[in-house]
LOSE-601317 format. One record per residue (C-alpha): residue number from 1; residue in one letter; z, y, x. Coordinates in nm, 2 decimals. Last residue first. Layout:
<lumba><k>NUM</k><r>A</r><w>Z</w><v>Y</v><u>X</u></lumba>
...
***
This chain:
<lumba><k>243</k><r>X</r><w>-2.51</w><v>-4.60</v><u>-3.60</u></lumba>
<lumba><k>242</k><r>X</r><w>-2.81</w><v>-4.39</v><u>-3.78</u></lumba>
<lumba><k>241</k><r>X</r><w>-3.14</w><v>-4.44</v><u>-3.67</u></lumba>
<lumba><k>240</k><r>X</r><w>-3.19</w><v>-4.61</v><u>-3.37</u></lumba>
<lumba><k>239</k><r>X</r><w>-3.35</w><v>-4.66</v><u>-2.99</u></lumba>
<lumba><k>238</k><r>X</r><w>-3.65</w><v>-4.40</v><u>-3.11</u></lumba>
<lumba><k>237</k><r>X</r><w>-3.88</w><v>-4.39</v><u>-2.80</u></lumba>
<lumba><k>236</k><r>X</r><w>-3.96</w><v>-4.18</v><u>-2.45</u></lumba>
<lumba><k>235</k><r>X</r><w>-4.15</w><v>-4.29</v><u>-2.18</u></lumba>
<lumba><k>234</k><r>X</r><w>-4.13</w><v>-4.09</v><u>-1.84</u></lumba>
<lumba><k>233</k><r>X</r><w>-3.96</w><v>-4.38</v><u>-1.67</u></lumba>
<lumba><k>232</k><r>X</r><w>-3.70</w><v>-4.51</v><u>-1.91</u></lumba>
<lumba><k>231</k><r>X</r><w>-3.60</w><v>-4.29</v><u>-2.23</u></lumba>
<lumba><k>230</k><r>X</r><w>-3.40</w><v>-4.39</v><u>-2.52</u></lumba>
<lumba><k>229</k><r>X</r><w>-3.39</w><v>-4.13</v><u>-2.80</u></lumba>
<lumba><k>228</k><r>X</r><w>-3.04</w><v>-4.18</v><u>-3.03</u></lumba>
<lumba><k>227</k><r>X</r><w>-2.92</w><v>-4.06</v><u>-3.39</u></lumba>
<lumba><k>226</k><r>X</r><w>-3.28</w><v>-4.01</v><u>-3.55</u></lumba>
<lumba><k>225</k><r>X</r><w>-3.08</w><v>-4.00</v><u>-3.87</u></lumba>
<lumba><k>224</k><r>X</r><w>-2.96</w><v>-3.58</v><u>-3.81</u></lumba>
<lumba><k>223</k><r>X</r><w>-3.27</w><v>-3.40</v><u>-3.94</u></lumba>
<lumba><k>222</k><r>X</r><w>-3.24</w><v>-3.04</v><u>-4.00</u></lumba>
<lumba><k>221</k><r>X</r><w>-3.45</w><v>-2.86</v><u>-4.26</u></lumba>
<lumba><k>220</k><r>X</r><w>-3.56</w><v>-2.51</v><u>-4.25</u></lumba>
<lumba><k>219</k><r>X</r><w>-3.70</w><v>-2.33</v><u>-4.57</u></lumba>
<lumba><k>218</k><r>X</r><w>-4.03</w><v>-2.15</v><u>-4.44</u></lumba>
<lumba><k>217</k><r>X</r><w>-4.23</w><v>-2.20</v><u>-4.76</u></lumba>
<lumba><k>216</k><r>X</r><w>-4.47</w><v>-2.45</v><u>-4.56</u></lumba>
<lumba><k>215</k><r>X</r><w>-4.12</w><v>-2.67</v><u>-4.49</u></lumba>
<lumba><k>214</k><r>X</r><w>-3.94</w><v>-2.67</v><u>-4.19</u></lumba>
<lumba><k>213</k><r>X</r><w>-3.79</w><v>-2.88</v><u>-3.97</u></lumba>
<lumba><k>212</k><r>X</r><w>-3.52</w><v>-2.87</v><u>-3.69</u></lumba>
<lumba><k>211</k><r>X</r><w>-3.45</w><v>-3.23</v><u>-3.56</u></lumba>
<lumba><k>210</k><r>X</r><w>-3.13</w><v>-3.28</v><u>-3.44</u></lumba>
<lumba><k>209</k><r>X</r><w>-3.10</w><v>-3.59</v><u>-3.21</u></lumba>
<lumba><k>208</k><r>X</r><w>-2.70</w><v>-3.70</v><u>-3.13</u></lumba>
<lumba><k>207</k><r>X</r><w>-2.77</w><v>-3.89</v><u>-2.84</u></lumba>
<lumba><k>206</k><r>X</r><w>-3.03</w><v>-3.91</v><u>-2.57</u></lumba>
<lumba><k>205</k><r>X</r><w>-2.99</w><v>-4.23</v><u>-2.33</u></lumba>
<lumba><k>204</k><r>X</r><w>-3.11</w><v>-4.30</v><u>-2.05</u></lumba>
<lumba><k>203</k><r>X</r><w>-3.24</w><v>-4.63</v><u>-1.91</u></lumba>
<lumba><k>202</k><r>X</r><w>-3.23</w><v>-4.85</v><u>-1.61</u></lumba>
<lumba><k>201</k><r>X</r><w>-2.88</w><v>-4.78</v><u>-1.46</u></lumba>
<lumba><k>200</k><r>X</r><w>-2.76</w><v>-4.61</v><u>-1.74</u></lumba>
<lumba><k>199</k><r>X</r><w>-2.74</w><v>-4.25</v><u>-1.81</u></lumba>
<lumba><k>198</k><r>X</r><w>-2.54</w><v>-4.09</v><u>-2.15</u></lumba>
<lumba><k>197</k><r>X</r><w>-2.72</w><v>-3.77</v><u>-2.22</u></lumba>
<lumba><k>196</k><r>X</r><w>-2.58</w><v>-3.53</v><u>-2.52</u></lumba>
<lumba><k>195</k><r>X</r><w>-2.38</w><v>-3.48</v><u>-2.84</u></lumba>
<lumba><k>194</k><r>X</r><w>-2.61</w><v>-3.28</v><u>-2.93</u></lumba>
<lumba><k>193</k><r>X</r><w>-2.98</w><v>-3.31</v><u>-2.80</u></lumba>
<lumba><k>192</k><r>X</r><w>-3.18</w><v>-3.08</v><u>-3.00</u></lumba>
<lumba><k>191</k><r>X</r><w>-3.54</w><v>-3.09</v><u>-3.16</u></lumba>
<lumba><k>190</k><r>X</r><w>-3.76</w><v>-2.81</v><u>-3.22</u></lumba>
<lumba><k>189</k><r>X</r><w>-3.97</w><v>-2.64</v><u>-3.51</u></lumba>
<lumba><k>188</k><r>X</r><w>-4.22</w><v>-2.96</v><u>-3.66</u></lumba>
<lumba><k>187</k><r>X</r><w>-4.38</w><v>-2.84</v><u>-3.95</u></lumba>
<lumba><k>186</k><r>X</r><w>-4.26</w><v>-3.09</v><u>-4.28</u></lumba>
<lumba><k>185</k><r>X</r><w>-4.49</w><v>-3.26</v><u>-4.49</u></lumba>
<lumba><k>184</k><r>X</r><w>-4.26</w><v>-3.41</v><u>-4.74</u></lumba>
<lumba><k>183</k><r>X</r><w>-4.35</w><v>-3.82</v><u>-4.84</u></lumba>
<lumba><k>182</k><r>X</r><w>-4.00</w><v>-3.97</v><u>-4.78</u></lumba>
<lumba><k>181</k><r>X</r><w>-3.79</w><v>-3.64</v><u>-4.73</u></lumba>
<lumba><k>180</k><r>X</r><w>-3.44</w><v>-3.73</v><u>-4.84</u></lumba>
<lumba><k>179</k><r>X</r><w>-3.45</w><v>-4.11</v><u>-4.95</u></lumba>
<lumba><k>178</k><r>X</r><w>-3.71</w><v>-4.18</v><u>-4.70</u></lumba>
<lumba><k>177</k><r>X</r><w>-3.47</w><v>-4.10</v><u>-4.42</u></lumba>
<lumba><k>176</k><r>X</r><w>-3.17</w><v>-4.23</v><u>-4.59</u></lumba>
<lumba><k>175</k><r>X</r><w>-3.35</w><v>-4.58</v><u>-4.64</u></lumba>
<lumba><k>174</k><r>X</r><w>-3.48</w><v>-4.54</v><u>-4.24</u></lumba>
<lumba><k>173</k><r>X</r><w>-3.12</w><v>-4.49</v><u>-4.16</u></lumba>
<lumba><k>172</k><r>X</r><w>-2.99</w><v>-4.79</v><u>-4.32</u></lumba>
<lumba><k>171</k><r>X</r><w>-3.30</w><v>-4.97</v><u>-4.16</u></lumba>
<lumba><k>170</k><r>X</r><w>-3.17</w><v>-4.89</v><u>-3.83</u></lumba>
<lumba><k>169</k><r>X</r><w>-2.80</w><v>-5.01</v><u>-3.86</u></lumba>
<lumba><k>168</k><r>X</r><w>-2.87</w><v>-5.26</v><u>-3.99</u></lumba>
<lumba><k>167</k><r>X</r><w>-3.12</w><v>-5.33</v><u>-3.73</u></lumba>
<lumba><k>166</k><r>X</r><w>-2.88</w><v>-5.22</v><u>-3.46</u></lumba>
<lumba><k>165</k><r>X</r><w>-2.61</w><v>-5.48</v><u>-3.63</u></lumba>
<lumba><k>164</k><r>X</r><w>-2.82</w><v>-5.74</v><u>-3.59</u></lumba>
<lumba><k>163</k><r>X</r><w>-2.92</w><v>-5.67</v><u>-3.27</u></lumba>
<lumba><k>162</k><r>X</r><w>-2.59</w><v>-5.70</v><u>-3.17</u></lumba>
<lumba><k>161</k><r>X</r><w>-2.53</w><v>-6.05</v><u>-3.27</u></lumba>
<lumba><k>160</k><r>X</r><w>-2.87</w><v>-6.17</v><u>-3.15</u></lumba>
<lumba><k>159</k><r>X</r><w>-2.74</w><v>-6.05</v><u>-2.78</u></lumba>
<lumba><k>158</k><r>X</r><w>-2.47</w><v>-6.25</v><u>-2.77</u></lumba>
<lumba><k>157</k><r>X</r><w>-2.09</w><v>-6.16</v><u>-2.79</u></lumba>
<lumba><k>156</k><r>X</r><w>-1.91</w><v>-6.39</v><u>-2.61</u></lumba>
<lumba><k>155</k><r>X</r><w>-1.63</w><v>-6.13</v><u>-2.57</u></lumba>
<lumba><k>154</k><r>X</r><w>-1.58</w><v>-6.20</v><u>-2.16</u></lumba>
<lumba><k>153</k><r>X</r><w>-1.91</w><v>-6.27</v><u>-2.06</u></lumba>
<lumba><k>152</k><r>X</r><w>-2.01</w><v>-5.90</v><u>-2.07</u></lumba>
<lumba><k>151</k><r>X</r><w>-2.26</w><v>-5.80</v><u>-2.36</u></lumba>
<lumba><k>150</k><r>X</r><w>-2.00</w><v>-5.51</v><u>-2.51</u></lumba>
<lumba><k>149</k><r>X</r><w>-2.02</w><v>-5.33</v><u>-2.21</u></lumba>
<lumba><k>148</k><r>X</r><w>-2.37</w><v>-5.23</v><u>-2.26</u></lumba>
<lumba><k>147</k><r>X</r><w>-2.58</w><v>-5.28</v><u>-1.93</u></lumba>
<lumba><k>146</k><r>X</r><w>-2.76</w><v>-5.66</v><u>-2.04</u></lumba>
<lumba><k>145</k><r>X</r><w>-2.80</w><v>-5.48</v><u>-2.41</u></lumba>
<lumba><k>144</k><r>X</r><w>-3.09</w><v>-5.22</v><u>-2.31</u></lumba>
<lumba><k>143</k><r>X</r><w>-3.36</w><v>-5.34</v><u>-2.13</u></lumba>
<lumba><k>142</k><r>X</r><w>-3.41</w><v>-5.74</v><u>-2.19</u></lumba>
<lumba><k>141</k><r>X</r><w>-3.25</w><v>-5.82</v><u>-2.50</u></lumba>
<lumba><k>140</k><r>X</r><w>-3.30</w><v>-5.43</v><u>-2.68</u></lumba>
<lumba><k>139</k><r>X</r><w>-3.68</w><v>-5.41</v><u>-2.50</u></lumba>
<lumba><k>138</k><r>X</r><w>-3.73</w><v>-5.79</v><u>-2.64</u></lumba>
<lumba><k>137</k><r>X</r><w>-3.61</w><v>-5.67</v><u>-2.99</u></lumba>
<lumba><k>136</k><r>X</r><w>-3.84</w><v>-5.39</v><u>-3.01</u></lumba>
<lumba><k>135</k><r>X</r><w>-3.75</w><v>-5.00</v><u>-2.98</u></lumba>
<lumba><k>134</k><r>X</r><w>-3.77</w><v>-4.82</v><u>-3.28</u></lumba>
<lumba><k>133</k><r>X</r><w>-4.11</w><v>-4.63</v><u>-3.40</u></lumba>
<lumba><k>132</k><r>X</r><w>-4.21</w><v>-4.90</v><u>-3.56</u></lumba>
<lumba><k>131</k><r>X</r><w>-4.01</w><v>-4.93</v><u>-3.80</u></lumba>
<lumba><k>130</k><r>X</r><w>-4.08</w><v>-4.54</v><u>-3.89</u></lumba>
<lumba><k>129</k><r>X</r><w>-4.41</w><v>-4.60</v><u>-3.98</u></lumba>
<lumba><k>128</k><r>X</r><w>-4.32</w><v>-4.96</v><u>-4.13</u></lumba>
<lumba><k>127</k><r>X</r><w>-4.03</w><v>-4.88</v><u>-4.36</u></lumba>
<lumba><k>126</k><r>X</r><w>-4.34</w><v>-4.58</v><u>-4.53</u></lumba>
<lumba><k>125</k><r>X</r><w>-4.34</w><v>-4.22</v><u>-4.59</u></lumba>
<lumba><k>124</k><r>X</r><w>-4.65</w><v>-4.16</v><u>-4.45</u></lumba>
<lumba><k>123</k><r>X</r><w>-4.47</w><v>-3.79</v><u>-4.46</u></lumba>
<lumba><k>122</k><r>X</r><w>-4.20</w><v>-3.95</v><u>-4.29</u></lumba>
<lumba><k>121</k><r>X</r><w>-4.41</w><v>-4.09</v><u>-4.02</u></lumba>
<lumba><k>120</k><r>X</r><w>-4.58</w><v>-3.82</v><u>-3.96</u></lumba>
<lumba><k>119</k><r>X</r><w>-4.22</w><v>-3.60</v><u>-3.93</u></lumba>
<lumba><k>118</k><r>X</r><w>-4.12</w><v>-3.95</v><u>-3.69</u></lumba>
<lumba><k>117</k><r>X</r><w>-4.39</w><v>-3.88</v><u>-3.47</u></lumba>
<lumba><k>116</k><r>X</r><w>-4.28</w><v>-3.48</v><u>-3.42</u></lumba>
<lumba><k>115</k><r>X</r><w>-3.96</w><v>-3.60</v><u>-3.32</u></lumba>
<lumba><k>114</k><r>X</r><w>-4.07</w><v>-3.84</v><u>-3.06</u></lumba>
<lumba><k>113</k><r>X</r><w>-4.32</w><v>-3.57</v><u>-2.91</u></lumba>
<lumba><k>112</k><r>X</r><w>-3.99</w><v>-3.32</v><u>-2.83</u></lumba>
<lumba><k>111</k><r>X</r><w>-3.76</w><v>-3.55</v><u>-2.73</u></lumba>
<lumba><k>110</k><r>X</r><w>-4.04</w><v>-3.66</v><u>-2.47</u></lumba>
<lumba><k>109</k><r>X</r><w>-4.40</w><v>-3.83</v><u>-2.34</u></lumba>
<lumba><k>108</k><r>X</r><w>-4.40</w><v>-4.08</v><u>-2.63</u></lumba>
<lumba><k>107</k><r>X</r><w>-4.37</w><v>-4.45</v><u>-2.69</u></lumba>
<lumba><k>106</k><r>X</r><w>-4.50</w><v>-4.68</v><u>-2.97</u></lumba>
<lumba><k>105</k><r>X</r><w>-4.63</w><v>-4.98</v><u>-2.80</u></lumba>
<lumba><k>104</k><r>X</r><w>-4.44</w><v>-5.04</v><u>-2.47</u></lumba>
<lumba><k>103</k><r>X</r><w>-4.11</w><v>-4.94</v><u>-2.27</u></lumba>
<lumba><k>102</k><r>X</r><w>-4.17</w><v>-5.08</v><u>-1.95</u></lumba>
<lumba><k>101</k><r>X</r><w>-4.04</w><v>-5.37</v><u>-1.71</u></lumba>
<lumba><k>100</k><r>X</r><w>-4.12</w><v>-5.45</v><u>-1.35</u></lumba>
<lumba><k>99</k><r>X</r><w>-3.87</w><v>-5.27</v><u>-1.10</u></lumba>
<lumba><k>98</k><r>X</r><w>-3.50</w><v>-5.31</v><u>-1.26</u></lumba>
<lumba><k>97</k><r>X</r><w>-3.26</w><v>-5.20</v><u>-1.08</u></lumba>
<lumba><k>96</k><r>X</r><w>-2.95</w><v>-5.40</v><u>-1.05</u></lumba>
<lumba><k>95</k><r>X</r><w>-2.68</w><v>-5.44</v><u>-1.29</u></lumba>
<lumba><k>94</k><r>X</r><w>-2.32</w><v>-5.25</v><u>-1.33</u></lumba>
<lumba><k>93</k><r>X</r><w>-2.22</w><v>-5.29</v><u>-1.65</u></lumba>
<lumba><k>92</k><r>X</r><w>-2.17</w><v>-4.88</v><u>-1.87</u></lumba>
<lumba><k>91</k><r>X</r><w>-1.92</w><v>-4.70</v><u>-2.05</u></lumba>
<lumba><k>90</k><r>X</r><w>-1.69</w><v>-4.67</v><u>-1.71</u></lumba>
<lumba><k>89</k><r>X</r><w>-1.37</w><v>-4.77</v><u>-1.92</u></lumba>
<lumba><k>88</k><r>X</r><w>-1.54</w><v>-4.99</v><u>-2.07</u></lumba>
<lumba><k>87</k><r>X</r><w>-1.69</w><v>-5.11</v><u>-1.76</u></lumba>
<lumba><k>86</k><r>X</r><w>-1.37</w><v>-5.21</v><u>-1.55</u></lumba>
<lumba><k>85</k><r>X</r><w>-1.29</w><v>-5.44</v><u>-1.74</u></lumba>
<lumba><k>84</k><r>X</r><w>-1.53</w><v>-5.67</v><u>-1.57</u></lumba>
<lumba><k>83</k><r>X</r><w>-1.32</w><v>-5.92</v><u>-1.44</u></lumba>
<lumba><k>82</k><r>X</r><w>-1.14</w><v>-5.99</v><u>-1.80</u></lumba>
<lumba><k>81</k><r>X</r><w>-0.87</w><v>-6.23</v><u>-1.77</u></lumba>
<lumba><k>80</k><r>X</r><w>-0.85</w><v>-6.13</v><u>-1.39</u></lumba>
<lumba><k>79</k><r>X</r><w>-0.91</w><v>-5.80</v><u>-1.41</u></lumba>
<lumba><k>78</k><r>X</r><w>-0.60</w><v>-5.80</v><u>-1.68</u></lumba>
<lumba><k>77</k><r>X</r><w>-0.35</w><v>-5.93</v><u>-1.49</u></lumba>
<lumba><k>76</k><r>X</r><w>-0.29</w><v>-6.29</v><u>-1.58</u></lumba>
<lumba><k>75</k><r>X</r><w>0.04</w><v>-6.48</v><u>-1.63</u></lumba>
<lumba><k>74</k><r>X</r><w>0.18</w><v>-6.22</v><u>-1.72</u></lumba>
<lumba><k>73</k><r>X</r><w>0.06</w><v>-5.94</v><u>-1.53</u></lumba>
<lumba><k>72</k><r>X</r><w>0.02</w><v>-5.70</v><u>-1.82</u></lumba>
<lumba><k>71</k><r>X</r><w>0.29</w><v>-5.87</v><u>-2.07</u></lumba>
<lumba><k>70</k><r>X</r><w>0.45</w><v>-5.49</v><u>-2.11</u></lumba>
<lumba><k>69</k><r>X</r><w>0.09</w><v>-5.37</v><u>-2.16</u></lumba>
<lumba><k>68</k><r>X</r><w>-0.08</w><v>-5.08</v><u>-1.92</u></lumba>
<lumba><k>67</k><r>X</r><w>-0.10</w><v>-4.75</v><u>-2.09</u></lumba>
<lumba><k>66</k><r>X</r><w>-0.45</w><v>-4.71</v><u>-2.24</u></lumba>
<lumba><k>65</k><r>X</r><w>-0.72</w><v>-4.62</v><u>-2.01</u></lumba>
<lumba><k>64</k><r>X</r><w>-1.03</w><v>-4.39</v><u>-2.22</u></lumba>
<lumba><k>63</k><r>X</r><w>-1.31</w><v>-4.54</v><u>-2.33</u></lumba>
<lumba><k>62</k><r>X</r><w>-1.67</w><v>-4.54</v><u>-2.19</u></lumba>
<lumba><k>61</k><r>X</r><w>-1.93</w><v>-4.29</v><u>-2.16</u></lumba>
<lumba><k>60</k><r>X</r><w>-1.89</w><v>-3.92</v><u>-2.31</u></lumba>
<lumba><k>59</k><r>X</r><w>-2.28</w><v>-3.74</v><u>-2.34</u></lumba>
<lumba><k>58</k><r>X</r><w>-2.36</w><v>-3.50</v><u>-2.06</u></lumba>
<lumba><k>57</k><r>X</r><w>-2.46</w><v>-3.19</v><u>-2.23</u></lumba>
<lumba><k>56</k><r>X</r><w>-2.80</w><v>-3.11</v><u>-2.30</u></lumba>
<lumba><k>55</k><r>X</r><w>-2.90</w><v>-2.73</v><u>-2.31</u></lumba>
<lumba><k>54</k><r>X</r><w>-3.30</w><v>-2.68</v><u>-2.42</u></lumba>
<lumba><k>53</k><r>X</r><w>-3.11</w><v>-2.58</v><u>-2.74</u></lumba>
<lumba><k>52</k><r>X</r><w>-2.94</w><v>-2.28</v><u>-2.62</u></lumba>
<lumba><k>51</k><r>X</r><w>-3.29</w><v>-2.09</v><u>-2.58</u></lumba>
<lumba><k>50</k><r>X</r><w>-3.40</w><v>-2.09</v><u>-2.92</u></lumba>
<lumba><k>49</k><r>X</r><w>-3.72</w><v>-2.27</v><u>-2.95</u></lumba>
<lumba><k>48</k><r>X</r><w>-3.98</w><v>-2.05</v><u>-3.12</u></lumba>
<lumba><k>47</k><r>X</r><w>-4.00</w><v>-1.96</v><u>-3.52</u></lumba>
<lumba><k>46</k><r>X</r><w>-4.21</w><v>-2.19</v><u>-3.71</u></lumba>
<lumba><k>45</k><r>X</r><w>-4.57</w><v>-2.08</v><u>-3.83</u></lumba>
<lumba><k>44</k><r>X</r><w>-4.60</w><v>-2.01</v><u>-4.20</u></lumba>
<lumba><k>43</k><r>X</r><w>-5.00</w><v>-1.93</v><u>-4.26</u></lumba>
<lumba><k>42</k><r>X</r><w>-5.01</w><v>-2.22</v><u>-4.48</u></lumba>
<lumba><k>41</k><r>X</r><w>-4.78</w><v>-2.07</v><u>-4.75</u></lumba>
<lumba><k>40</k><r>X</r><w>-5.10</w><v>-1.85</v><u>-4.86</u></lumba>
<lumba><k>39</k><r>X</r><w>-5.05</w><v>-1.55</v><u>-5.08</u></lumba>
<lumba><k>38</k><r>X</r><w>-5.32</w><v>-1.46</v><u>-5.25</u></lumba>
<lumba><k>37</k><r>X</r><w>-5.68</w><v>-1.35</v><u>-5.08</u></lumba>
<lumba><k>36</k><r>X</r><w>-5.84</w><v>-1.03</v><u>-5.21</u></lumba>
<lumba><k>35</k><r>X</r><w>-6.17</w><v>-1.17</v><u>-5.34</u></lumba>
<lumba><k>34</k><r>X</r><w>-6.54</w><v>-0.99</v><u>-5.16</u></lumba>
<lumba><k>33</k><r>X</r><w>-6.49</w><v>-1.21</v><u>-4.84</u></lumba>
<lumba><k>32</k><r>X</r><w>-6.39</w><v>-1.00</v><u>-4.56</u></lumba>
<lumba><k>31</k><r>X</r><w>-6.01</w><v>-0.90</v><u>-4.82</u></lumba>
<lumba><k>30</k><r>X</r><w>-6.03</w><v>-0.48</v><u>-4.74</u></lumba>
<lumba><k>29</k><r>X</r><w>-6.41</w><v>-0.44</v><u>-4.73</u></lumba>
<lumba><k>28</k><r>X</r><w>-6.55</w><v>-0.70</v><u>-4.98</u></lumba>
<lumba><k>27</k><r>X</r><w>-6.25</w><v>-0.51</v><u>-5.23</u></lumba>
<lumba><k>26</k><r>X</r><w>-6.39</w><v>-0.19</v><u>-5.15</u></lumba>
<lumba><k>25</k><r>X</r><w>-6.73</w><v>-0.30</v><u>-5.20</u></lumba>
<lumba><k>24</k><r>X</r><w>-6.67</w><v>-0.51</v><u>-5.57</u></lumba>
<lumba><k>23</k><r>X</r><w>-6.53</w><v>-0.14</v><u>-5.62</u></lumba>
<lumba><k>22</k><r>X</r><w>-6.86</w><v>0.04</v><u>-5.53</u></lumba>
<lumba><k>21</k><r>X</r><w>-7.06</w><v>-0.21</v><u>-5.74</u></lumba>
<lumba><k>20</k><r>X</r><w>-6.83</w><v>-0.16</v><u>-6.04</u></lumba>
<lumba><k>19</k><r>X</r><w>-6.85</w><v>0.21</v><u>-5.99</u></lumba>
<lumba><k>18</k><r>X</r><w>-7.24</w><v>0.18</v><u>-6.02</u></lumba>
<lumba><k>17</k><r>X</r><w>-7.27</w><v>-0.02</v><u>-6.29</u></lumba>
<lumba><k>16</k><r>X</r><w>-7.05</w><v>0.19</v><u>-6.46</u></lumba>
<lumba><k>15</k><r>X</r><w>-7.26</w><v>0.53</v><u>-6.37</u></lumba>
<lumba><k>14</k><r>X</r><w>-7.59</w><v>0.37</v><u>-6.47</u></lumba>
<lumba><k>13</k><r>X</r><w>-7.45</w><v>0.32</v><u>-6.80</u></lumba>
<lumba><k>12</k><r>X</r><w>-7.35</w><v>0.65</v><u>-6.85</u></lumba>
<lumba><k>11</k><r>X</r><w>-7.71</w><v>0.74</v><u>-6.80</u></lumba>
<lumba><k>10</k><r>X</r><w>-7.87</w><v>0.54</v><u>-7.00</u></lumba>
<lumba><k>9</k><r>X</r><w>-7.63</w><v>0.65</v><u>-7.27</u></lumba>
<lumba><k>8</k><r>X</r><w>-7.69</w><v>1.01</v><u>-7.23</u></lumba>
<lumba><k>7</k><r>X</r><w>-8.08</w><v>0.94</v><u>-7.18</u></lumba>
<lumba><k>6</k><r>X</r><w>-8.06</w><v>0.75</v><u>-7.53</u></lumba>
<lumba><k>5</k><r>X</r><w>-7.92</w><v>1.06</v><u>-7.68</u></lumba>
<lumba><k>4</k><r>X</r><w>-8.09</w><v>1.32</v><u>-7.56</u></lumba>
<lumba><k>3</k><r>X</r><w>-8.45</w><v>1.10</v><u>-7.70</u></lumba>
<lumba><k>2</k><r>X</r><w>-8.32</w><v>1.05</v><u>-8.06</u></lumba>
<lumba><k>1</k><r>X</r><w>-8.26</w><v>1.42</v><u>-8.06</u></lumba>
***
């Protein structure tokens, strides 16, 4: 009796082992590994481009004409108190070429590469990463400010002057930068140029950025401080944040 009975527990014992094996199996079968994997937020891949923003309008230059003044004329016209006039309303100073000067440092091959740099640099989540993004004082004195209207002999507005206000402006957008997503790793999806391409004689300008972002949950984020990309020659950097 003694004997049935231990050969009836030996043998359901056999059987359990032998189910457990044959489900460990299953599960080796279905997962490649033995575990069924859980849900992994790394696999989130951004969705592709969409086609409409690969469109860049041509950005609005200058400022409108006014009516002419009643004391137009009198004594001076207005060429002749300010002879270059002429470039507000055309947005831009009319310079020569410039043959011998580059962007440096921090520069990228487009729109596209700059946007990605300042995701790293968000995620570094530092003033320096994205600091040095920006385009230098001597590029703004040199490049940039000689073609701006604004820099004409006629307001005696230097060039110190309106770098101050771009790094204001810059470091206000850096703060709001950090603020919102200082230290988020966020997948680069596309960048837009909205309000569109303003060109210059030695540079171009890219203005109103969008950067479409998106977190490893697949919540999209769109980045609007990155308001201008300056590009001369292939090489493409941040010219501010914010303005």
């Amino acid at each position: 009796m003694r004997n049935g009975l231990w050969r009836i527990c030996a043998t359901l014992a056999l059987a359990a082992l032998a189910l457990t094996a044959a489900d460990r199996a299953a599960g080796a079968e279905k997962s490649g590994s033995g575990e069924v994997p859980a849900a992994d937020s790394t696999t989130f891949t951004p969705p592709p481009k969409p086609p409409e923003a690969d469109i860049i309008p041509k950005a609005p230059m200058g400022v409108p004409r006014e009516r002419e003044s009643l004391i137009d004329g009198h004594p001076l016209s207005a060429k002749e108190r300010d002879p270059e006039i002429e470039s507000v309303y055309r947005g831009r100073r009319l310079v020569e070429p410039m043959e011998d000067y580059e962007l440096e440092g921090w520069y990228y091959d487009s729109v596209d590469d700059v946007a990605r740099a300042v995701l790293e640099a968000i995620e570094e989540d530092t003033e320096t990463a994205l600091r040095r993004l920006v385009v230098t004082k001597e590029e703004f004195d040199i490049l940039f400010w000689p073609e701006f209207p604004t820099s004409r002999p006629f307001t005696n507005i230097t060039s110190n002057d309106a770098w101050l206000i771009h790094k204001g402006n810059t470091l206000d957008g850096i703060v709001e930068l950090r603020t919102a997503y200082g230290g988020k790793e966020l997948l680069f999806g596309w960048a837009q140029v909205v309000t569109g391409l303003a060109e210059y004689t030695n540079f171009n300008l890219y203005k109103g950025i969008e950067i479409h972002a998106f977190t490893r949950t697949g919540e999209e984020i769109v980045i609007d401080q990155v308001k201008t990309i300056a590009e001369r020659n292939g090489r493409w950097k941040v010219y501010m944040y914010k303005d």
